[in-house]
N, C-alpha and C positions, 0 to 999 in steps of 0.2 A: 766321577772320580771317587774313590774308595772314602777319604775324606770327608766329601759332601756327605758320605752316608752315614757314616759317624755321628756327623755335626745333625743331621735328618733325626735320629734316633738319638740324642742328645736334647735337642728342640723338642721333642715329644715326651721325653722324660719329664723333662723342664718344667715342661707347661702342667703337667700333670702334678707334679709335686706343688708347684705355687700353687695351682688350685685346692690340694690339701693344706696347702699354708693357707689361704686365704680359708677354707670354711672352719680352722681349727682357731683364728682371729677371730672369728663371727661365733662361734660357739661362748670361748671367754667372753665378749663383750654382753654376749645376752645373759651367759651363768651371774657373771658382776654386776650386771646392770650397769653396764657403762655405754647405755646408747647415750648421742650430742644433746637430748636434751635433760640429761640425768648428768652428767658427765661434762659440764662446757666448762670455759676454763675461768677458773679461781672458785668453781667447787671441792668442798671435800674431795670428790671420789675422780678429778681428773688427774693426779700423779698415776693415777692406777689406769685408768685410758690410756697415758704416753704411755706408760711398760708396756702395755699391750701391740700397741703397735711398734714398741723397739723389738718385741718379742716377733714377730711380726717379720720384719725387717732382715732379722739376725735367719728367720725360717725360708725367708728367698735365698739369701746368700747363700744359702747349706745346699738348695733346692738344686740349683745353678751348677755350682762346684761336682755334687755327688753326680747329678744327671752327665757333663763331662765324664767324669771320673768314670762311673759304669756303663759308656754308650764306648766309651773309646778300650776300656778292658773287655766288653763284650766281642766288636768287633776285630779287638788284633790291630787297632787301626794305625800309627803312630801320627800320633800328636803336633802339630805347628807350634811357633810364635803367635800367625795369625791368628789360632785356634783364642788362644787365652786373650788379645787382646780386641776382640769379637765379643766373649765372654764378659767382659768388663766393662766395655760400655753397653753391652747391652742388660748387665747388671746396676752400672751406675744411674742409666736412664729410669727403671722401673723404681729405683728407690725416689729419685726425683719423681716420678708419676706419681709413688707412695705420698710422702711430705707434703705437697702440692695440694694433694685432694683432700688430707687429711687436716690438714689447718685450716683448709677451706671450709671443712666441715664443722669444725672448731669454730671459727669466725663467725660462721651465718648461725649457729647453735647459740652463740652470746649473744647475738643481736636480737635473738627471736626471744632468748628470757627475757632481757631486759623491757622490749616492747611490752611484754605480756605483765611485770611486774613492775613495769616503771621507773626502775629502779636499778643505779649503776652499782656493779658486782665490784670489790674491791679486790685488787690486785689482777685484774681477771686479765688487762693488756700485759702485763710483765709477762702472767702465766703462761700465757700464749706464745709470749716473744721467748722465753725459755723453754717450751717444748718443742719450738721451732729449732732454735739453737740444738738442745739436744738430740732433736734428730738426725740433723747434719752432721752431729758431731759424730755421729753411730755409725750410719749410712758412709764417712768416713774410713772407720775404723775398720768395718765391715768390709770394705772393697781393700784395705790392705792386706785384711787376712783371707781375704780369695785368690787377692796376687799372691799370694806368698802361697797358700794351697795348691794354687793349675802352676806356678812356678815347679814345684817340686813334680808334680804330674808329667811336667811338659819334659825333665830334667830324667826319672824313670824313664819313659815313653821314649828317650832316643837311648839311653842305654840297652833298653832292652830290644829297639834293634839293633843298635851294634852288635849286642850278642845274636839277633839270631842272623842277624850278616853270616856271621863266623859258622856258623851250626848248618851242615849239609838240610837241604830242607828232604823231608820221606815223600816220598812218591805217592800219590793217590792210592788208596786199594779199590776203587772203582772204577773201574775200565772209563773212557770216555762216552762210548757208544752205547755206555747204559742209562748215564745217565738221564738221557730223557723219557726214560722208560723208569725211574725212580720217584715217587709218592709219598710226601710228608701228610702224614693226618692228623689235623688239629682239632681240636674236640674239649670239651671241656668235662670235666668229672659231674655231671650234673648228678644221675644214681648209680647206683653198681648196675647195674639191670644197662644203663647206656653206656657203662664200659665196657662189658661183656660184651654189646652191638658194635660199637666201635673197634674193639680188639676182631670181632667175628669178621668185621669187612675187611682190613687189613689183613689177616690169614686169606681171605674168600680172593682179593687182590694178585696175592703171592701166589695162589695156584693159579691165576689166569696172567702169568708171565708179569707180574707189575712187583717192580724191589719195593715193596707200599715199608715203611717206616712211622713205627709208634712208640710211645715211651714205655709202654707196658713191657718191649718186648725189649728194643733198644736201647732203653736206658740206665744204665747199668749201676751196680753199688758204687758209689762215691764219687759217680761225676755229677759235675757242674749241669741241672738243669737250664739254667737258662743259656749257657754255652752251647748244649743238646740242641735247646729249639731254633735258636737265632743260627746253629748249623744245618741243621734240615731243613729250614724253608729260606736256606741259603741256596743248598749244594741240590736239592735236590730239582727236577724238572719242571713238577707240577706240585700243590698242596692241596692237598682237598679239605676244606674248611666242612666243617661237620656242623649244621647251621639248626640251632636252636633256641627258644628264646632265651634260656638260662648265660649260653655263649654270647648273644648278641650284647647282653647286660653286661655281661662282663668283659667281651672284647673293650665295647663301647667307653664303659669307665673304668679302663684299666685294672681289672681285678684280677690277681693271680696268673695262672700260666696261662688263662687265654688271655689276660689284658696283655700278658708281657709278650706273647706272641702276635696281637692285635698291634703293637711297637714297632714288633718288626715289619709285619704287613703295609703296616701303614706307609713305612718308610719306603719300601720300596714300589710301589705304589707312586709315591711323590718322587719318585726319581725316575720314573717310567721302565723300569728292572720288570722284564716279563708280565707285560701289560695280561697275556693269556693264560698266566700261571696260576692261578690262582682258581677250581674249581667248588661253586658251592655246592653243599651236599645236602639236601634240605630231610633233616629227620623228624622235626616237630614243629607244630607252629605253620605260619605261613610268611611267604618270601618277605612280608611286611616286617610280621612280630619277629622272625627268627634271624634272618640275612645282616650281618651288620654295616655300618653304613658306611665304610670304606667299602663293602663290596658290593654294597645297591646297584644296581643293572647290570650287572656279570649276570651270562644264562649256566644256568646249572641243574645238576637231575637233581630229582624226586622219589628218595624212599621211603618216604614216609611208612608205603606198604610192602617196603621190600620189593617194587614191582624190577621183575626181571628183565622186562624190556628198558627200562631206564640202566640198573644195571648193566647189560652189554651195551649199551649207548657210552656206558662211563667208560668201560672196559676199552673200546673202539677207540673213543676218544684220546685216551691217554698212551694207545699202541701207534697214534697218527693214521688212523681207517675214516676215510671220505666214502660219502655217500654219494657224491655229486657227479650225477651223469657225465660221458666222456661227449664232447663236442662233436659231433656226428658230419658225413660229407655233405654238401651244398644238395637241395634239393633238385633232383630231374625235370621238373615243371618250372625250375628255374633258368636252366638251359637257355632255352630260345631265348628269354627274354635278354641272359648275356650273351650270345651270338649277335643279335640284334644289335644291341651297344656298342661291342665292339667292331659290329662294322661302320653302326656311326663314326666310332674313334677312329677307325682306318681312314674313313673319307675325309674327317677332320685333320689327321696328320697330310695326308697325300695333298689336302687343299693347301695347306700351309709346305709342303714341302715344292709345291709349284710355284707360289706365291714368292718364296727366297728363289729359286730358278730363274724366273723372269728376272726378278732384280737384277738379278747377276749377270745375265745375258744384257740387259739394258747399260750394266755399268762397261760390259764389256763391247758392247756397241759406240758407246761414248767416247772409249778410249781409241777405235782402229778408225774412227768418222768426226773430223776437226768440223762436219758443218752441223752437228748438233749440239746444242749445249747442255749442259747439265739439267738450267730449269728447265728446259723444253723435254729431255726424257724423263724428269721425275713426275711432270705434268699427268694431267686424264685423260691424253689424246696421244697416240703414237701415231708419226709417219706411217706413209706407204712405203717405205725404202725401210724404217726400221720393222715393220711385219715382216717382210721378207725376210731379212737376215735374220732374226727372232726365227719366223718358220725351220729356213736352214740347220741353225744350230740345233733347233728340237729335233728334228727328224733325225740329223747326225747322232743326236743321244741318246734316241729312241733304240735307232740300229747298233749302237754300243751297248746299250743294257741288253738287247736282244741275244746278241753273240754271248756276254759272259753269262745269261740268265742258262744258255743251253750248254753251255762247256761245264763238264765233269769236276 
C-alpha cells in the first residue's frame, strides 16, 4: 500500500535523526562533563544533566514529527488518523525508554558515590524525585505539542487532496512500454573526475537505446532535489547504483543525496518493490568496501576498468537479452528406451482393462444364474459353467471389436 511506503520512509528518517539526537546528547554530556559519576543527583552540576536530557527529549519529538512531515510531502502520500496516532505512541513509548534508563542511571551513580565516599549526599532523593517528575512533565508537554503538529499535517494532507481530487490529473509523458527500458543512476559526487565518468555512462547508456537519467542533465534550475530523486528511482525500471566506497559511507549513514537516496532504496527494498531493480555498478573499491549494505548480494557488473564486455552484459541486461539456451528436442538414443515403457504401459493398461471386464462379465453372470451367489463368484475359484459362459461372452467381444476395428 502507497501508505506503508510513506510510513517505510518515515521510520528511516526517524531512526536516523534520533540517532543524530542521541550523539548530539553524548557530545554535551562529555563537552559538560556531566557523565553519572560527575553529575549524580544533589551535585552541583546535575540541574545541568536534567537539561540535557529534557534537551534530548524535546530532539526526538522534533525527529518523529519532521521525519512524518517530509517522508509524506516527499511521497505525495496522504496522510491517516492512524498515521499520527502510530506516531504517538510510538513517541510516547521511546520517551518512557528515555526517563526509565535515565533515572536508572542516576540511581546506580548515587549509590556508587556514596559507597565510595561513605557518605549520604544531601538532598540527593528529592533531586532525583524531581528530575523524575520533571521529565514527565516534559515528555508530557512534548507529545501534546506533536499532537497538535501531525494534527495540523494530517488536516493539510486531506485538503490537499481534496484539491487535487478536483485538478484533472496530466498524463504521463513517458510512454509505458519505455518505461522499463528507463535507468536512474545514482552515484555520489565523490570528484569531478567521477562525475565526469558517471555523466560519461549515462550519455554512453542513451546511445545504446537506455532513457539512462541523471541529475547533471535532468535536474533542472529550481526543482526540488530530493523530489527529483525519490521520482526517478521511483518511475523509473531499473537504478544502477554507481558503487564506491565514498557512496557506501554515505549511503550507509545517511549522508547527502546518496544517504537521501539510500532512504529511498532502502524503503523499497523492505516493501519488496522490484526485488531486481536495483543494478550495482562497481567503480572503485571492491563488492565489500564499496556495495552498500542494503544491496549486499545483488550480482552486478564491473567497471572498474571500463571492461566492455561487462558493459554490454549491463546493456543486455537492461534491454531484457537472455543468454540462456533454448530447451532442445528429447534425445534419439532416448527413443527406444520410451517405446519400451510405453509398451510396458500398454500391457499394464490392457491387464487392468481385462481385469474390470471379467468383473463385469462375472457380475453379469450372477445376475442371469440364481444358482451362483455373489460370494462364490467373487471367490478364487470359478465354476466350469461359469468359464463357459465367461468364454462365450469374450469371444462375442472379440468378434464386435473385430468388425468396428475394420469399418471405415
Amino acid at each position: 500500500m502507497e501508505v506503508n511506503r510513506a510510513t517505510t520512509l518515515a521510520k528511516a528518517l526517524a531512526k536516523d535523526r534520533a540517532l543524530e539526537a542521541r550523539k548530539r546528547k553524548d557530545e554535551a554530556i562529555k563537552k559538560l562533563r556531566l557523565s553519572e559519576h560527575e553529575a549524580y543527583p544533589g551535585s552541583p552540576k546535575f540541574p545541568e544533566a536534567v537539561e540535557v536530557i529534557v534537551q534530548y527529549l524535546s530532539d526526538l519529538a522534533d525527529a518523529k514529527v519532521s521525519s512524518i512531515q517530509d517522508a509524506f510531502a516527499e511521497t505525495g502520500i496522504q496522510m491517516t488518523g492512524q498515521t499520527v496516532e502510530d506516531a504517538l505512541a510510538a513517541l510516547h513509548a521511546s520517551f518512557e525508554t528515555v526517563i526509565s534508563a535515565r533515572t536508572g542511571a542516576w540511581a546506580g551513580a548515587l549509590r556508587l558515590h556514596q559507597m565510595r565516599t561513605r557518605a549520604t549526599v544531601p538532598g540527593s532523593t528529592e533531586a532525583l524525585a524531581e528530575a523524575k517528575r520533571e521529565l514527565s512533565r516534559e515528555s508530557s508537554r512534548l507529545c501534546e505539542t506533536a499532537e497538535a503538529r501531525l494534527d495540523v499535517l494530517l488536516q493539510s494532507s486531506l485538503a490537499a487532496s481534496e484539491r487535487k481530487g478536483t485538478i484533472e490529473t496530466q498524463p504521463s509523458k513517458i510512454p509505458a512500454s519505455a518505461c522499463a527500458l528507463r535507468a536512474f543512476v545514482s552515484y555520489s559526487w565523490d570528484t569531478e573526475e567521477h562525475k565526469k565518468w558517471a555523466l560519461a555512462l549515462a550519455n554512453r547508456l542513451r546511445e545504446h537505446g537506455i532513457d539512462a537519467i541523471i541529475d547533471q542533465t535532468h535536474l533542472s534550475l529550481g526543482a526540488r532535489s530530493p523530489e527529483f530523486m525519490e521520482c526517478s528511482v521511483r518511475e523509473s525500471g531499473r537504478v544502477l547504483v554507481v558503487c564506491t566506497e565514498i557512496y557506501k559511507r554515505r549511503f550507509d549513514n545517511r549522508e547527502g543525496g546518496a544517504g537521501y537516496e539510500g532512504h529511498i532504496i532502502t524503503g523499497e527494498i523492505v516493501n519488496e518493490v522490484g526485488k531486481n531493480k536495483f543494478i550495482p555498478v562497481l567503480r572503485n573499491g571492491d563488492w565489500k568496501s564499496a556495495i552498500p549494505t542494503a544491496l549486499s548480494g545483488i550480482y552486478g557488473v564491473d567497471l572498474r576498468d571500463d571492461s566492455p564486455d561487462e558493459f554490454r552484459k549491463l546493456v543486455e541486461t537492461l534491454h531484457g537479452i537472455s543468454h540462456i539456451s533454448p530447451v532442445g528436442p528429447r534425445p534419439a538414443w532416448l527413443h527406444g528406451a520410451s517405446e519400451s515403457f510405453d509398451r510396458n504401459a500398454v500391457t499394464v493398461q490392457e491387464a487392468q482393462r481385462r481385469s474390470a471386464l471379467l468383473a463385469a462379465l462375472v457380475r453379469e453372470f450372477i445376475l442371469e444364474h440364481d444358482g451362483i451367489t455373489a460370494s462364490e463368484a467373487t471367490g478364487t475359484e470359478i465354476s466350469a459353467r461359469e468359464a463357459e459362459y465367461i468364454n462365450r461372452r469374450l469371444k462375442e467381444k472379440r468378434e464386435m471389436w473385430t468388425v468396428s476395428a475394420t469399418q471405415p
